[in-house]
PyMOL CGO cylinders between C-alpha atoms (Angstrom):
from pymol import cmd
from pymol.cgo import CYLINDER

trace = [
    CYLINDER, 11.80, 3.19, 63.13, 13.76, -0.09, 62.83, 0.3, 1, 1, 1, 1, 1, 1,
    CYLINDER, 13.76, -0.09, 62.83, 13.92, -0.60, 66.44, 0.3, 1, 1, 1, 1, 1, 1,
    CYLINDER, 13.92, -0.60, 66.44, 10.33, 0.11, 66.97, 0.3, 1, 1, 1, 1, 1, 1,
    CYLINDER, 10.33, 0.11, 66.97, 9.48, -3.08, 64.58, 0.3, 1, 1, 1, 1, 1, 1,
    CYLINDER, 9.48, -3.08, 64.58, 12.04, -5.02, 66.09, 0.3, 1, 1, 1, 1, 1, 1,
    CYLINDER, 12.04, -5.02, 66.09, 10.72, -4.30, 69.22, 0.3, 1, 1, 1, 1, 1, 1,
    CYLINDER, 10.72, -4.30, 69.22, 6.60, -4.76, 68.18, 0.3, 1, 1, 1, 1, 1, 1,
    CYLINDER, 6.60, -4.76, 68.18, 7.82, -7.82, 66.36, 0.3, 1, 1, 1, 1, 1, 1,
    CYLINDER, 7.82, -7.82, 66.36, 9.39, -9.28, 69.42, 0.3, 1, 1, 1, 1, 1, 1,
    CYLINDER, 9.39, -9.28, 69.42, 6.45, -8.48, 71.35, 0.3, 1, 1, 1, 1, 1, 1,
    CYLINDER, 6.45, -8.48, 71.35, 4.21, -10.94, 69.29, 0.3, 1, 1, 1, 1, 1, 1,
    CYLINDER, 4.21, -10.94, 69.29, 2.66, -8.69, 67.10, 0.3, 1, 1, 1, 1, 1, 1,
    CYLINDER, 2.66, -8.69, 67.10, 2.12, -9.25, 63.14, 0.3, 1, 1, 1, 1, 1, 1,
    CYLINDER, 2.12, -9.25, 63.14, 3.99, -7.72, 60.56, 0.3, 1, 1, 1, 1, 1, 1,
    CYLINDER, 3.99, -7.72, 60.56, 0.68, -6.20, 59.12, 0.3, 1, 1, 1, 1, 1, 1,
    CYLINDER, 0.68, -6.20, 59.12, -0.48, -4.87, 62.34, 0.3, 1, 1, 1, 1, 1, 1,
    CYLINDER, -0.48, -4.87, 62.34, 3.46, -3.02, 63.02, 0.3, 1, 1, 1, 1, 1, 1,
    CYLINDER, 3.46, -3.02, 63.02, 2.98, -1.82, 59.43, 0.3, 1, 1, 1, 1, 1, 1,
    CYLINDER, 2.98, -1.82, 59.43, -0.67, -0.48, 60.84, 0.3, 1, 1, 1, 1, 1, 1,
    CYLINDER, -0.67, -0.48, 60.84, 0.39, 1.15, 64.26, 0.3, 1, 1, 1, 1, 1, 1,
    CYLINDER, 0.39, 1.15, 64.26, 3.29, 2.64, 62.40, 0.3, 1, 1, 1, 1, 1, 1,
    CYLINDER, 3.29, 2.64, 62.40, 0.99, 4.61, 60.00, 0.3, 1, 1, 1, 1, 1, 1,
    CYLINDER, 0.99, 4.61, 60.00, -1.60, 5.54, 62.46, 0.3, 1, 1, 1, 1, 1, 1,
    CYLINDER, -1.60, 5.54, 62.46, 1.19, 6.73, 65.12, 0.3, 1, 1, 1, 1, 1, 1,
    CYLINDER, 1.19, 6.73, 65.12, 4.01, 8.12, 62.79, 0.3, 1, 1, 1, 1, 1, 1,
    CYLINDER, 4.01, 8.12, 62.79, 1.90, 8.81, 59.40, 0.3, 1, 1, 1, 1, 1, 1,
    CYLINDER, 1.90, 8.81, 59.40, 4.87, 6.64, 57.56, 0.3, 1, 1, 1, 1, 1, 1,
    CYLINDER, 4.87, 6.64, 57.56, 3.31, 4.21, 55.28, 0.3, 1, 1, 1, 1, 1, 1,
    CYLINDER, 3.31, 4.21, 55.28, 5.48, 0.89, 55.74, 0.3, 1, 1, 1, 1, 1, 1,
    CYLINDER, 5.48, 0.89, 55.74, 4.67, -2.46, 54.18, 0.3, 1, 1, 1, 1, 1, 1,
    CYLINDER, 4.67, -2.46, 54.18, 5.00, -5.62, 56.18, 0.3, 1, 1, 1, 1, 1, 1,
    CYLINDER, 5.00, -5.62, 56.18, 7.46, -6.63, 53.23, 0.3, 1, 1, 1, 1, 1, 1,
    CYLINDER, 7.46, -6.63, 53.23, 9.74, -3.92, 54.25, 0.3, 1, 1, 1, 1, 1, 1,
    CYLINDER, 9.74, -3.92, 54.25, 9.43, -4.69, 58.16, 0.3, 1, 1, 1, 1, 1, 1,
    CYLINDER, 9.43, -4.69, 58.16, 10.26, -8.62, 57.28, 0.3, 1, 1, 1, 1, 1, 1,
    CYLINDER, 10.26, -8.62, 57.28, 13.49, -7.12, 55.13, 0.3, 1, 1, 1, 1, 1, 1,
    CYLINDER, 13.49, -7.12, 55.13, 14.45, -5.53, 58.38, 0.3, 1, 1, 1, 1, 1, 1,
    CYLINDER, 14.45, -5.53, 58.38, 13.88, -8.43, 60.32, 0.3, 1, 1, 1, 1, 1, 1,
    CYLINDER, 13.88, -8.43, 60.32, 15.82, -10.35, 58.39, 0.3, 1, 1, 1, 1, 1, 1,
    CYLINDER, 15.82, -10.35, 58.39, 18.78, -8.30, 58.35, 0.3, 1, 1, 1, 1, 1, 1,
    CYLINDER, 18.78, -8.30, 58.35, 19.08, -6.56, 61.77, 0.3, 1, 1, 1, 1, 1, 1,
    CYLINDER, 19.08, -6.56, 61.77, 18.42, -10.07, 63.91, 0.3, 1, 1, 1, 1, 1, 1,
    CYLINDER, 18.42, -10.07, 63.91, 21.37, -11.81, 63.04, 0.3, 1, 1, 1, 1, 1, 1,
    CYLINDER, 21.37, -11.81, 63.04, 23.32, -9.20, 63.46, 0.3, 1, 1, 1, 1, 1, 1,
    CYLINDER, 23.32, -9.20, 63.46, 21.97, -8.10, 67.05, 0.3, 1, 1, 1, 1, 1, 1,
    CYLINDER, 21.97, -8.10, 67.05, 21.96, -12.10, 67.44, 0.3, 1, 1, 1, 1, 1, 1,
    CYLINDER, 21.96, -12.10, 67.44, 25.74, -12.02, 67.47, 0.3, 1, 1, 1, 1, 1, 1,
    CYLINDER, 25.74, -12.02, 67.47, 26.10, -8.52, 69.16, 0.3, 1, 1, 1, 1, 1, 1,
    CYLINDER, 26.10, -8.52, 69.16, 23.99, -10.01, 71.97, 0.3, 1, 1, 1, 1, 1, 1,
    CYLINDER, 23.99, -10.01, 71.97, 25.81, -13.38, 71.75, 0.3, 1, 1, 1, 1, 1, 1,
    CYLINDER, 25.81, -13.38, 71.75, 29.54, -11.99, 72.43, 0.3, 1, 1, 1, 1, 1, 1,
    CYLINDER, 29.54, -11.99, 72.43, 28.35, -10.16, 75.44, 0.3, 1, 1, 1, 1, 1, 1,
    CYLINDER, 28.35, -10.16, 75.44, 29.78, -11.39, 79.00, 0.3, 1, 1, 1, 1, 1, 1,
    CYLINDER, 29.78, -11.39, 79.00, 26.63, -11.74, 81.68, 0.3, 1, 1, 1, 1, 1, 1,
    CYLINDER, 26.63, -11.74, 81.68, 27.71, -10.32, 84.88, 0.3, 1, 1, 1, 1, 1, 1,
    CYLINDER, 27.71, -10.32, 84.88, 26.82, -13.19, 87.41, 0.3, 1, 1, 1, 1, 1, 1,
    CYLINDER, 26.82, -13.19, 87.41, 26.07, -13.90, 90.46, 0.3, 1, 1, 1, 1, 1, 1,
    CYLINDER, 26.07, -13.90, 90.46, 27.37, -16.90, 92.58, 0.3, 1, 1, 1, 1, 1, 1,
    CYLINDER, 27.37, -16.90, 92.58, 24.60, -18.90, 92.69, 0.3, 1, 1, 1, 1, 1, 1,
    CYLINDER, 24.60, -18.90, 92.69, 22.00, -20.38, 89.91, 0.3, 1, 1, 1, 1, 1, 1,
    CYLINDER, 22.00, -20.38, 89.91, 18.77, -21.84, 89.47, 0.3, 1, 1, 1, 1, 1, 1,
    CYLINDER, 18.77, -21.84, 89.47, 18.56, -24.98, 87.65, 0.3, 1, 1, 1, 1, 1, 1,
    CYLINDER, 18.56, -24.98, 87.65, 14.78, -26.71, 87.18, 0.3, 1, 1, 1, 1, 1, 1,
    CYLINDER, 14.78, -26.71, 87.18, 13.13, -28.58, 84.56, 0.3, 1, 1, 1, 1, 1, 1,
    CYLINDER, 13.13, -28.58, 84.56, 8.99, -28.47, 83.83, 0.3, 1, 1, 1, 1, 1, 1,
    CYLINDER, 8.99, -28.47, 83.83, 6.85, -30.61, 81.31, 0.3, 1, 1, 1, 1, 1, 1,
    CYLINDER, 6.85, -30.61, 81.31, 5.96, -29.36, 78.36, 0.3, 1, 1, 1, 1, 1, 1,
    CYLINDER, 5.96, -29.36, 78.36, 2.82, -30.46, 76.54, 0.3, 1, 1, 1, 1, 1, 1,
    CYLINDER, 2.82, -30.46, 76.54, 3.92, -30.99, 72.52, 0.3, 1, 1, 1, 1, 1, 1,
    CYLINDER, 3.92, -30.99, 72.52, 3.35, -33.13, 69.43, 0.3, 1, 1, 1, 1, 1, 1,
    CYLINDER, 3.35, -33.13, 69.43, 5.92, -35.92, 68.84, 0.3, 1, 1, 1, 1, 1, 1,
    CYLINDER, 5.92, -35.92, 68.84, 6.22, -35.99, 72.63, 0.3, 1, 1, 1, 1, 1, 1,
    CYLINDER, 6.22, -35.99, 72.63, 6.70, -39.30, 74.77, 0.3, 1, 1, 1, 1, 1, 1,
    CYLINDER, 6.70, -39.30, 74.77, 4.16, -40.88, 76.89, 0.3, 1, 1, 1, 1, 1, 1,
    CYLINDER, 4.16, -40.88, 76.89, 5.15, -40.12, 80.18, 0.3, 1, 1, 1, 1, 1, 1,
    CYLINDER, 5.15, -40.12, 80.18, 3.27, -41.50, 83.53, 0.3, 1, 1, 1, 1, 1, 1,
    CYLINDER, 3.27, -41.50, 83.53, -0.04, -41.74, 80.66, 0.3, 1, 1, 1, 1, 1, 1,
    CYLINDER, -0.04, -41.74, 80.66, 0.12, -38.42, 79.94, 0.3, 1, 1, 1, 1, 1, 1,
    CYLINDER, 0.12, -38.42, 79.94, 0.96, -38.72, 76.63, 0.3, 1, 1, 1, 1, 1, 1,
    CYLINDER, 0.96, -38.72, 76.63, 2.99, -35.89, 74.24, 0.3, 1, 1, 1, 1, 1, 1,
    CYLINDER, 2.99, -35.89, 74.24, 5.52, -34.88, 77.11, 0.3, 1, 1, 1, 1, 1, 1,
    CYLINDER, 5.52, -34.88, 77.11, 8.49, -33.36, 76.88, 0.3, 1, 1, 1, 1, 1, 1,
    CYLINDER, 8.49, -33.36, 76.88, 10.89, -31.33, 79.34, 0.3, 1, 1, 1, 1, 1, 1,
    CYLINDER, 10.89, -31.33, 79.34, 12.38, -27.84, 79.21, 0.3, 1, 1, 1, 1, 1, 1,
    CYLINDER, 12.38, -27.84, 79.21, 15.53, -28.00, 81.30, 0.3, 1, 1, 1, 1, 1, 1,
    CYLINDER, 15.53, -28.00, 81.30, 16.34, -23.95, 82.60, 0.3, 1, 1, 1, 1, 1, 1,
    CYLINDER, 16.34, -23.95, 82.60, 19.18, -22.44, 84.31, 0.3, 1, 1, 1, 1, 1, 1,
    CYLINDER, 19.18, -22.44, 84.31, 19.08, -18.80, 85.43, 0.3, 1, 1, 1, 1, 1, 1,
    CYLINDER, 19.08, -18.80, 85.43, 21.35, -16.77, 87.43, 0.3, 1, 1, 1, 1, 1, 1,
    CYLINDER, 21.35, -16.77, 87.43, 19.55, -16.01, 90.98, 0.3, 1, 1, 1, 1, 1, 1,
    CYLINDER, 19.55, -16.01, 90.98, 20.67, -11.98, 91.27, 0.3, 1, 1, 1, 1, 1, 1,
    CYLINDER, 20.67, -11.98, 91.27, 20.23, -11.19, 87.47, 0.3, 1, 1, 1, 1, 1, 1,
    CYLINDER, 20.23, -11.19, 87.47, 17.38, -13.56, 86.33, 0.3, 1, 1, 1, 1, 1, 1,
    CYLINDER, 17.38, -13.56, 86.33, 19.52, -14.02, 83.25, 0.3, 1, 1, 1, 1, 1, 1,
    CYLINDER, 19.52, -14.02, 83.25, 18.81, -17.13, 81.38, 0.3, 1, 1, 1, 1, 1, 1,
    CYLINDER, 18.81, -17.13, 81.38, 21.86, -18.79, 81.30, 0.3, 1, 1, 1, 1, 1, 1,
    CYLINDER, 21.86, -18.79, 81.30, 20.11, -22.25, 79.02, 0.3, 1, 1, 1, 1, 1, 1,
    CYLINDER, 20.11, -22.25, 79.02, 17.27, -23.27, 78.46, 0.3, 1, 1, 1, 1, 1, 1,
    CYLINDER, 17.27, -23.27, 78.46, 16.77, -27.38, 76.49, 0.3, 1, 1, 1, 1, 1, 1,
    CYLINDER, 16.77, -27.38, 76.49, 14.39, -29.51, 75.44, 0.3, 1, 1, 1, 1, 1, 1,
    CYLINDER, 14.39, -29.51, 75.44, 14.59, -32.93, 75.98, 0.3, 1, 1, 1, 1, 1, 1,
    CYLINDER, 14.59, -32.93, 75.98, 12.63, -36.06, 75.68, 0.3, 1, 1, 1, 1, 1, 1,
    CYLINDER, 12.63, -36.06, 75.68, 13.16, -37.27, 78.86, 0.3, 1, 1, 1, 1, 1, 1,
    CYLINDER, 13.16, -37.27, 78.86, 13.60, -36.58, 81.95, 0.3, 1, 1, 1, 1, 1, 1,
    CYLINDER, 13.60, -36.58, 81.95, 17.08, -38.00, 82.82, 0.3, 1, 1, 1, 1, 1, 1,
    CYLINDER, 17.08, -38.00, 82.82, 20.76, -36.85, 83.46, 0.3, 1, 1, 1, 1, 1, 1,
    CYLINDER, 20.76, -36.85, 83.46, 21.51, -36.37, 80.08, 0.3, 1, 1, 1, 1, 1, 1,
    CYLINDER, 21.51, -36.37, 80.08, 18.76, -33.87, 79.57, 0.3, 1, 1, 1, 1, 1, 1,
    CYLINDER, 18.76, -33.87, 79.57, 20.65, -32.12, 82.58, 0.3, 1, 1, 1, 1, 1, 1,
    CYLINDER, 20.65, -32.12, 82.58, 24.08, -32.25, 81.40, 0.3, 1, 1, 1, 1, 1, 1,
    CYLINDER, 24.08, -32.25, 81.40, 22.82, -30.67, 78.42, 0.3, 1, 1, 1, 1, 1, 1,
    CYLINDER, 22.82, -30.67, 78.42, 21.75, -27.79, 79.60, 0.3, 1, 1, 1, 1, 1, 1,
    CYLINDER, 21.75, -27.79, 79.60, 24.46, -27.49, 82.09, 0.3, 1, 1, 1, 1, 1, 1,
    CYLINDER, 24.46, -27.49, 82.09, 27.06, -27.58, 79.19, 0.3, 1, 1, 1, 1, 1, 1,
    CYLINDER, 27.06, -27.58, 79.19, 24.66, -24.73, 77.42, 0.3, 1, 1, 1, 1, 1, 1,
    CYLINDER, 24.66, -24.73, 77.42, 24.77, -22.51, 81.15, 0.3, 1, 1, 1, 1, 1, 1,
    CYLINDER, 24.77, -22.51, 81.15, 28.87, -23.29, 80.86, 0.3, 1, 1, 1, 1, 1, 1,
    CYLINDER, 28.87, -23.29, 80.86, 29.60, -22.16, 77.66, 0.3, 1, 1, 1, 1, 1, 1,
    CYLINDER, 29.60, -22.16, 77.66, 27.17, -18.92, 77.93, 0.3, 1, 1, 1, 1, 1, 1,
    CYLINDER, 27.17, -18.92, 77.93, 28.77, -17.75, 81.26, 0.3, 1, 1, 1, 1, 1, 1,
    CYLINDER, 28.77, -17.75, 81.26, 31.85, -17.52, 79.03, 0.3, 1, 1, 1, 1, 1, 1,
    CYLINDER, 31.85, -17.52, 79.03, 33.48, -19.04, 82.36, 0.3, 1, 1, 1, 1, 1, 1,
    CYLINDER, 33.48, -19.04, 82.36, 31.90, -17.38, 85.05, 0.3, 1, 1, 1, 1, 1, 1,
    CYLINDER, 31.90, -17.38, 85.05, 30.84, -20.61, 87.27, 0.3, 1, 1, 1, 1, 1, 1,
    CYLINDER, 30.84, -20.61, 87.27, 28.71, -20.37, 90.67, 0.3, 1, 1, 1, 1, 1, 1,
    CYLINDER, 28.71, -20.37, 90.67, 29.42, -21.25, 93.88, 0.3, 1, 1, 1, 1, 1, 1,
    CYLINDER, 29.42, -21.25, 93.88, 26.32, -22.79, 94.55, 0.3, 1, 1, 1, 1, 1, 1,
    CYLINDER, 26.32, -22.79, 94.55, 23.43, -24.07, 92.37, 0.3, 1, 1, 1, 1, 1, 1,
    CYLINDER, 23.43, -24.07, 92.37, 19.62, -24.51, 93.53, 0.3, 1, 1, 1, 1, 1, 1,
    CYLINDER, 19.62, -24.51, 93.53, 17.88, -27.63, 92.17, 0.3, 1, 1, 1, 1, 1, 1,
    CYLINDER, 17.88, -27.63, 92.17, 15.01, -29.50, 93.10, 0.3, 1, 1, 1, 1, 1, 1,
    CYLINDER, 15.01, -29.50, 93.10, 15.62, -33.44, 94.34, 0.3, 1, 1, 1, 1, 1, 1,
    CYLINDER, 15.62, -33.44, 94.34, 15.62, -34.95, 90.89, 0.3, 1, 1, 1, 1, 1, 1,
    CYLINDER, 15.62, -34.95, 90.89, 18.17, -37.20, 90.74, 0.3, 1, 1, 1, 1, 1, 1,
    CYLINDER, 18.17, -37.20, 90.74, 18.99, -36.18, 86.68, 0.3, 1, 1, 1, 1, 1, 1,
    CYLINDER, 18.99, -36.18, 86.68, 20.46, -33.18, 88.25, 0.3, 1, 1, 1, 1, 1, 1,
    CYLINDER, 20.46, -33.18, 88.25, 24.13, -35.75, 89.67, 0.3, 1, 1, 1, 1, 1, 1,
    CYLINDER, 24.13, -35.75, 89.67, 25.75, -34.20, 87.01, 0.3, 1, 1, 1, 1, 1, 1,
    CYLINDER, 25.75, -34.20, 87.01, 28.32, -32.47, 90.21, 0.3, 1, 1, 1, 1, 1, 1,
    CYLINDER, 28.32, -32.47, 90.21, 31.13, -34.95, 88.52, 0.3, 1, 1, 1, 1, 1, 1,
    CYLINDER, 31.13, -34.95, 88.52, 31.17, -34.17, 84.96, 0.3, 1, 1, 1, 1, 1, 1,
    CYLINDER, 31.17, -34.17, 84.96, 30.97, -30.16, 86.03, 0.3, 1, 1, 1, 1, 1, 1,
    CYLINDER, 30.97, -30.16, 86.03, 34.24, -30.66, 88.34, 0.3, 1, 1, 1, 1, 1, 1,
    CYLINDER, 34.24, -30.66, 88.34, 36.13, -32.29, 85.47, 0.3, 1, 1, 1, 1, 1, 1,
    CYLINDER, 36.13, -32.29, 85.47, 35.46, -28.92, 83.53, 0.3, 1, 1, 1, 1, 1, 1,
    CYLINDER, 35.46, -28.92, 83.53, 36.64, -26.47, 86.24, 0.3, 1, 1, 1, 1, 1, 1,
    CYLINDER, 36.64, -26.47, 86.24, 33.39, -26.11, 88.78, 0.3, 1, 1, 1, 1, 1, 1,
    CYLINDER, 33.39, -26.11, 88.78, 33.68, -26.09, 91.80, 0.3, 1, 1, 1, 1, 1, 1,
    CYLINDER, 33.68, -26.09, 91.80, 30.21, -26.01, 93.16, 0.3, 1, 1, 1, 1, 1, 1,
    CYLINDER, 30.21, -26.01, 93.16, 27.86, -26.89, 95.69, 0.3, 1, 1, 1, 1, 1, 1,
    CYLINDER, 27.86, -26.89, 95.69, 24.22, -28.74, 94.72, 0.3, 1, 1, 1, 1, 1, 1,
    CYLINDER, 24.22, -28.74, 94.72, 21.61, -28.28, 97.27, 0.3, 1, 1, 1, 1, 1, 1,
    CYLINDER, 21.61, -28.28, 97.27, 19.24, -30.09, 96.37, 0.3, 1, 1, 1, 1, 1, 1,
    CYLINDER, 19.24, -30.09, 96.37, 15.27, -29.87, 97.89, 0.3, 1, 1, 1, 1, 1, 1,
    CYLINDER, 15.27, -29.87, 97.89, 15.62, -26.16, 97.70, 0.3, 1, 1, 1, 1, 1, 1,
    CYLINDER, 15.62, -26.16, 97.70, 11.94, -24.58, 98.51, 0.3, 1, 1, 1, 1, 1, 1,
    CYLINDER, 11.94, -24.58, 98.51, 10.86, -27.37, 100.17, 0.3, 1, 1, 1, 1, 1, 1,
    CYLINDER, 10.86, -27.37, 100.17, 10.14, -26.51, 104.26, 0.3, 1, 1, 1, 1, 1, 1,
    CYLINDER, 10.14, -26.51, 104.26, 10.56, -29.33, 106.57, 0.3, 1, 1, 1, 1, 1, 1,
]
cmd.load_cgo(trace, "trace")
């Protein structure tokens, strides 16, 4: 029963509507008070379960950033309330290796979540990683000083 409200929880559904479907489904009367207890207590500990785990990885990652429309954002190019999510997934997995939000759009936003990607592969390090042209993404240097040994190709997706 505890999993099944995790798992509605995690789906985006509100605690009164899990306390709802599990009395229509299951005829166990449940108050959302109860399911927010569980929350509470199981999610930290399946936080840290989930957080000592070792991804296996591939030998090459993704690494891309995208705007993000937000309040306290900066004014970027007139479009005003911008920030940038900086990701990094694993190309055979899809795992999420980081994911950051920065202000800008610069190197440090990309170090950042490079550092993030480095400390979850719990130093498993590609071969190769996929980015777009954006020159935030010279970060090669700092990642050989830590042990990397990769390749950046840059313009990846782009046909010429």
């Amino acid at each position: 029963m505890v999993s099944l409200t995790l798992d509605l929880y995690f789906s985006g559904t509100s605690l009164r509507k899990i306390s709802r479907i599990v009395s229509d489904h299951y005829n166990v009367n449940l108050g959302h008070t109860t399911i927010l207890s569980w929350i509470q207590k199981f999610v930290p500990k399946i936080s840290e379960y989930v957080n000592s785990q070792t991804p296996q990885l591939s030998d090459t990652w993704h690494a891309d950033e995208l705007f993000v429309k937000m309040q306290n954002g900066v004014d970027y190019r007139r479009n005003k309330n911008i920030s940038f999510l900086w990701n990094v997934m694993d190309r055979k997995t899809r795992f999420l290796l980081a994911s950051k939000l920065s202000p800008f759009r610069d190197r440090a936003g990309a170090l950042a979540v490079f550092k993030e990607a480095q400390k979850n592969a719990h130093g498993n390090f590609p071969e190769q990683v996929f980015t777009d042209s954006l020159a935030s993404y010279s970060g090669v240097p700092y990642m050989r000083t830590k042990g990397w040994n990769i390749k950046m190709i840059r313009n990846a997706g782009i046909n010429k």
